[in-house]
N, C-alpha and C positions, 0 to 999 in steps of 0.2 A: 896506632890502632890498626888490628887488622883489617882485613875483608869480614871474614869471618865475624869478629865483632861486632861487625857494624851491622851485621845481615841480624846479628840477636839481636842488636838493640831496635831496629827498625821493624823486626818480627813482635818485639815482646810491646812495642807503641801501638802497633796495629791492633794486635789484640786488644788494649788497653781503650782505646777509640772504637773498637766494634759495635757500639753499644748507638754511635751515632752514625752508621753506616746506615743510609736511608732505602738501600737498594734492599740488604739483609734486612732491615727492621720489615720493609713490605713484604717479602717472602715470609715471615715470620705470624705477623699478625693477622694471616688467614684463617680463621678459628674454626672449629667444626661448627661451631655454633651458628654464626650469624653467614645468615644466607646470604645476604645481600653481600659480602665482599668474599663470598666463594665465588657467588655468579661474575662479580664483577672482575676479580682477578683472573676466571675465564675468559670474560670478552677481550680483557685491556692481553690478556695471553694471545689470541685468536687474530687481534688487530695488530698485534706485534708480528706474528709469523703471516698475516697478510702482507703486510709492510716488507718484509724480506723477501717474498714471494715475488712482488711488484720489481722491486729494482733486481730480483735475478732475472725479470721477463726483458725489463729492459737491456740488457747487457746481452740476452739469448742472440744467437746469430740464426738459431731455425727456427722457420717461422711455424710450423706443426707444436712445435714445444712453447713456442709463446701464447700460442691460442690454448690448449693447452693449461698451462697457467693461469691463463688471463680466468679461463672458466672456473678455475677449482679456486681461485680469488673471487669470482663473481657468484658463487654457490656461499663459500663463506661469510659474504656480505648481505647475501640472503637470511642467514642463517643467524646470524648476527642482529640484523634490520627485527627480527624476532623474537630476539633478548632483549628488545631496548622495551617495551612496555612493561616487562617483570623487572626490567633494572627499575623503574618509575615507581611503580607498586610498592618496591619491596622500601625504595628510600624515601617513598614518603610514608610507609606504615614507622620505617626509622625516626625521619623527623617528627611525626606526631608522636611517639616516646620520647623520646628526649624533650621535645616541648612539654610532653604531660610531667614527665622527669622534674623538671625545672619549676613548675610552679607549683611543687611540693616543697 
């Protein structure tokens, strides 16, 4: 068996398993519709690129560029701290549907 071979057969599995790739499925089930997991794949987006932000301050050797950082992390956290009452709102207007849902 070649290389080559073995690169389709491993290609053509992947594909075949995509379907429970949980990283692709969350990019995917963002719907225009429901607001609550537009908003929410913005914040968990936001706290993602915080997170990266953070350990490149860490690693900085200047200190101008860590401060720097530190603030346009600490603006984002603000900004963030902002979203979390409409992320509340929107999931409990959700779970009072689905509750009403269910004792149909």
């Amino acid at each position: 068996m070649s290389v080559i071979d073995i690169l389709t057969r491993v290609d053509s599995i992947c594909k075949k398993y995509d379907k429970y790739d949980v990283d692709k499925q969350k990019d995917l089930n963002v719907s225009g519709e429901d607001a609550f997991a537009r908003l929410y794949s913005g914040v968990e987006a936001d706290i993602d690129a915080a997170l990266q932000k953070a350990s490149a301050a860490s690693k900085e050797k200047n200190r101008a560029s860590v401060v720097a950082i530190n603030a346009e992390i600490r603006r984002t956290k603000a900004r963030l701290l902002e979203d979390v009452p409409k992320l509340q709102r929107l999931a409990m207007k959700k779970v009072s549907f689905f509750s009403n849902f269910d004792s149909f």
